[in-house]
DSSP file (Angstrom, degrees, kcal/mol; ACC not computed):
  #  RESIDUE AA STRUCTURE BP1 BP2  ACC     N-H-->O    O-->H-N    N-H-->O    O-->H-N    TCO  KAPPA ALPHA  PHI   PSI    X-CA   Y-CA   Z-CA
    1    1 A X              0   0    0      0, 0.0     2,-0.7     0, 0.0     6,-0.4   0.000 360.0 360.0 360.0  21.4    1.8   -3.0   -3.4
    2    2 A X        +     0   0    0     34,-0.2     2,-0.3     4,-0.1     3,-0.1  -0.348 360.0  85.7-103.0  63.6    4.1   -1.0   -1.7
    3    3 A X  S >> S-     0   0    0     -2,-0.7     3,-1.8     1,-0.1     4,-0.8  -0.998  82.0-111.2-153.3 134.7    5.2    1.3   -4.4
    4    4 A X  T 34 S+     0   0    0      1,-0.3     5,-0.3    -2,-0.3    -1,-0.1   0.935 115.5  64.4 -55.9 -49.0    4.0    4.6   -6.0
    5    5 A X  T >> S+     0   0    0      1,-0.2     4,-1.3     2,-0.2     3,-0.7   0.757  99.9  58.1 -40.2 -33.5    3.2    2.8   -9.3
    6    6 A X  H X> S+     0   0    0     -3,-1.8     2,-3.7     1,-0.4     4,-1.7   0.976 101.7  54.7 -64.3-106.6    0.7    1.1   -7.1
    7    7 A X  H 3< S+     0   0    0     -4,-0.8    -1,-0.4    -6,-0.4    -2,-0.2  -0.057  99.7  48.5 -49.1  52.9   -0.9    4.1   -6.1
    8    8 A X  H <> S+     0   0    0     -2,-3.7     4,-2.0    -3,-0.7     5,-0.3   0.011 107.7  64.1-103.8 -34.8   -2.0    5.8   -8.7
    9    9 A X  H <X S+     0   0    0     -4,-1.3     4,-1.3    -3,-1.2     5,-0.4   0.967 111.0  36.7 -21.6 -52.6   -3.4    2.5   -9.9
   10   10 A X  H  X S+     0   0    0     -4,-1.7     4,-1.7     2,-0.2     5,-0.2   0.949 121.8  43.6 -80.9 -46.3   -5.5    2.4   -7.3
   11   11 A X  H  > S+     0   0    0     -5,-0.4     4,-3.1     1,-0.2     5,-0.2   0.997 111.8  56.8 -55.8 -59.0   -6.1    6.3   -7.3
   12   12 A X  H  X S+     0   0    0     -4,-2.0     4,-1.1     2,-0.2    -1,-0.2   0.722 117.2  34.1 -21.1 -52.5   -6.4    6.0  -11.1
   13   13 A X  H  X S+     0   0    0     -4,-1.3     4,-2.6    -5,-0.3     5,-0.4   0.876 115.9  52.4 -89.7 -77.9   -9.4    3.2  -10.5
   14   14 A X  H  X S+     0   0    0     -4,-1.7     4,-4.6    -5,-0.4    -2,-0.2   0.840 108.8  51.2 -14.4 -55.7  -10.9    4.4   -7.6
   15   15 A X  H  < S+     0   0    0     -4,-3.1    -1,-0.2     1,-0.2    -2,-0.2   0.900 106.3  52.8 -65.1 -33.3  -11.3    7.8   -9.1
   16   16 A X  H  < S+     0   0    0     -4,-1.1     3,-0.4    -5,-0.2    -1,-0.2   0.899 116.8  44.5 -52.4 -36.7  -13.0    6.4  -12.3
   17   17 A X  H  < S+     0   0    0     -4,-2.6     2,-0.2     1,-0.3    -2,-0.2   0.929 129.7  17.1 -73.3 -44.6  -15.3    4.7   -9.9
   18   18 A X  S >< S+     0   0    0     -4,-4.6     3,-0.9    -5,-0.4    -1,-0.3  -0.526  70.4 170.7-134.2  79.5  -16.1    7.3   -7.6
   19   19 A X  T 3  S+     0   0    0     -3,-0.4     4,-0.1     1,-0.3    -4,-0.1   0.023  73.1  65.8 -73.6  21.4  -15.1   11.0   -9.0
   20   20 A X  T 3  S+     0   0    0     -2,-0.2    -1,-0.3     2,-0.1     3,-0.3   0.658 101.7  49.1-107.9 -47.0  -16.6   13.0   -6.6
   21   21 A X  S X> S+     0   0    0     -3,-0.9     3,-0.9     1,-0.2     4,-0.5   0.297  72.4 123.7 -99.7   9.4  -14.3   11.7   -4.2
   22   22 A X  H >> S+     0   0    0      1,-0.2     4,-2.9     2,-0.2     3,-2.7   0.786  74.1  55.1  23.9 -89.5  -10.7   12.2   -6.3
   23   23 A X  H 3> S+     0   0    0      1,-0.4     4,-2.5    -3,-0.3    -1,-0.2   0.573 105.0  44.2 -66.6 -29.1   -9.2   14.2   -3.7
   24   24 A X  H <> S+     0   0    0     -3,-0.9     4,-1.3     2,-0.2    -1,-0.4   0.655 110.9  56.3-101.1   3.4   -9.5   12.2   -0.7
   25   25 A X  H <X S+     0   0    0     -3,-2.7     4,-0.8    -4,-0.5    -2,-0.3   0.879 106.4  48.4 -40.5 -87.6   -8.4    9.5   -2.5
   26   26 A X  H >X S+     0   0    0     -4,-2.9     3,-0.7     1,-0.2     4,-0.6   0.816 108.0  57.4 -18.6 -58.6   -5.5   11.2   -3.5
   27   27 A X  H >< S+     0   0    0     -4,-2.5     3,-1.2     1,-0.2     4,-0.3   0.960 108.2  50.9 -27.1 -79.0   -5.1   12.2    0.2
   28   28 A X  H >X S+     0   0    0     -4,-1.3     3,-2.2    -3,-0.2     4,-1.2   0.567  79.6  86.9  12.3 -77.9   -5.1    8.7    0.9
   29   29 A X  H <X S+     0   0    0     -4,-0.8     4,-3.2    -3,-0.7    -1,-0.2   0.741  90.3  47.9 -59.9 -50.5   -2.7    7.3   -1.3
   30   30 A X  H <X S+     0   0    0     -3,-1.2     4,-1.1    -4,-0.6    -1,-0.3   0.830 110.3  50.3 -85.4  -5.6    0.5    7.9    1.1
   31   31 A X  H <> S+     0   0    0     -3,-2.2     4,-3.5    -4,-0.3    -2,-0.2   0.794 107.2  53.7 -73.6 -21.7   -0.9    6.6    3.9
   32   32 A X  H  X S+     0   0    0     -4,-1.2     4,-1.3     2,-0.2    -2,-0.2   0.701 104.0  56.2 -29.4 -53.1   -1.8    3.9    2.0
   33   33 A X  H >< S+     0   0    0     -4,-3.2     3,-2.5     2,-0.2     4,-0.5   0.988 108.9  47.7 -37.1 -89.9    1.8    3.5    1.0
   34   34 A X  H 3X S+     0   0    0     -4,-1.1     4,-2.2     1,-0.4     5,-0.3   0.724 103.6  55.6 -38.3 -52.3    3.0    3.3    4.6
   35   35 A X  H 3X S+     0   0    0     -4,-3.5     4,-1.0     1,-0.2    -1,-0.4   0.839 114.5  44.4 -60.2 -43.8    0.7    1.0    5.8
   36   36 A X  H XX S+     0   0    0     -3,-2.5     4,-2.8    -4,-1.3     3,-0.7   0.874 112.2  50.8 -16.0 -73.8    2.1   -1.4    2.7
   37   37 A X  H 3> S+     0   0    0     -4,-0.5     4,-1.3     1,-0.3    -1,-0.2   0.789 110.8  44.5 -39.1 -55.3    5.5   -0.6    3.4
   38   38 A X  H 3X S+     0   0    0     -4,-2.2     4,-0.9    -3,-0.4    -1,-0.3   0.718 111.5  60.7 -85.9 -27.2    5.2   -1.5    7.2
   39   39 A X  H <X S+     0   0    0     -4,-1.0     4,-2.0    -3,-0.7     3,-0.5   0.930 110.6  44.0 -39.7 -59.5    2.9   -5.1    5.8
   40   40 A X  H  X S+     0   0    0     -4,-2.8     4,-1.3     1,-0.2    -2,-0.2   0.815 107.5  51.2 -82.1 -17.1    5.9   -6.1    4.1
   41   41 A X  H  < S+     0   0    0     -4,-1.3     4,-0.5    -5,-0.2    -1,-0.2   0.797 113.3  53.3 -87.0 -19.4    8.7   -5.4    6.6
   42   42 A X  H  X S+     0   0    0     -4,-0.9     4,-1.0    -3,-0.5    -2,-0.2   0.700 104.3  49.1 -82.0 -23.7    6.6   -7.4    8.9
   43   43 A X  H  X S+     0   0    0     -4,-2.0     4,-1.6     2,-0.1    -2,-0.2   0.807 114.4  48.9 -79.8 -42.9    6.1  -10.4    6.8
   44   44 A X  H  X S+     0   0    0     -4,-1.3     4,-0.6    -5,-0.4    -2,-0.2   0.727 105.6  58.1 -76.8  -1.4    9.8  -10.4    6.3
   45   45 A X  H  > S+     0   0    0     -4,-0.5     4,-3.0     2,-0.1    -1,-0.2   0.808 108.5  42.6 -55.3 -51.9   10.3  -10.1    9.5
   46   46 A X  H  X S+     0   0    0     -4,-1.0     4,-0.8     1,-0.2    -2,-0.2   0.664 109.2  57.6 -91.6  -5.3    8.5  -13.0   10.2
   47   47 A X  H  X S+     0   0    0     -4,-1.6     4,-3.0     2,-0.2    -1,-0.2   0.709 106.2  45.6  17.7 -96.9    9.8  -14.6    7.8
   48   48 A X  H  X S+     0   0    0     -4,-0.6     4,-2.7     2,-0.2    -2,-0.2   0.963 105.0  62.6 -59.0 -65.4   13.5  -14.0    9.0
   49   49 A X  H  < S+     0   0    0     -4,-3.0     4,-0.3     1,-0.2    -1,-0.2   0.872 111.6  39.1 -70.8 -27.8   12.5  -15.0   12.7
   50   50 A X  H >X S+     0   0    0     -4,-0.8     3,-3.6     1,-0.2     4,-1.5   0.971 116.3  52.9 -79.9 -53.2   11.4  -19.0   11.1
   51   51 A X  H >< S+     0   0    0     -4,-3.0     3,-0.8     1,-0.2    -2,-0.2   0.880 106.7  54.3 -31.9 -60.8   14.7  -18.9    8.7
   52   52 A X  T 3< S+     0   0    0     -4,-2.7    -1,-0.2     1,-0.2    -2,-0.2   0.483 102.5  51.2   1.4 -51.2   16.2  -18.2   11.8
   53   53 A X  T <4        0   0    0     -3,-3.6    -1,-0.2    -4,-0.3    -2,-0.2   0.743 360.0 360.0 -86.0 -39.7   14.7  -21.6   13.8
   54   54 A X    <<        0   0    0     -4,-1.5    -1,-0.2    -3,-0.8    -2,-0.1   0.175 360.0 360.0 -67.1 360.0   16.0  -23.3   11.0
């Protein structure tokens, strides 16, 4: 889920659900990103470190 398409899915749904709150949803959305981004480089990190053992 670490990809823009991704958020606005999520924004997209969220908003439907709770429109009052749009904008900080929106806000959101790139920290959202990071925290993804930084999920996946740490499972393929860890990953790497048993390929590694191997």
């Amino acid at each position: 889920f670490a990809n823009f398409g991704s958020i606005g899915v999520v924004v997209g749904a969220f908003s439907a659900v709770a429109p009052h709150r749009a904008p900080e949803i929106a806000q959101l959305g790139l920290r959202a990103l990071a925290a993804a981004t930084l999920s996946n480089l740490m499972s393929a990190t860890i990953a790497g470190f048993f390929i590694g053992l191997a």
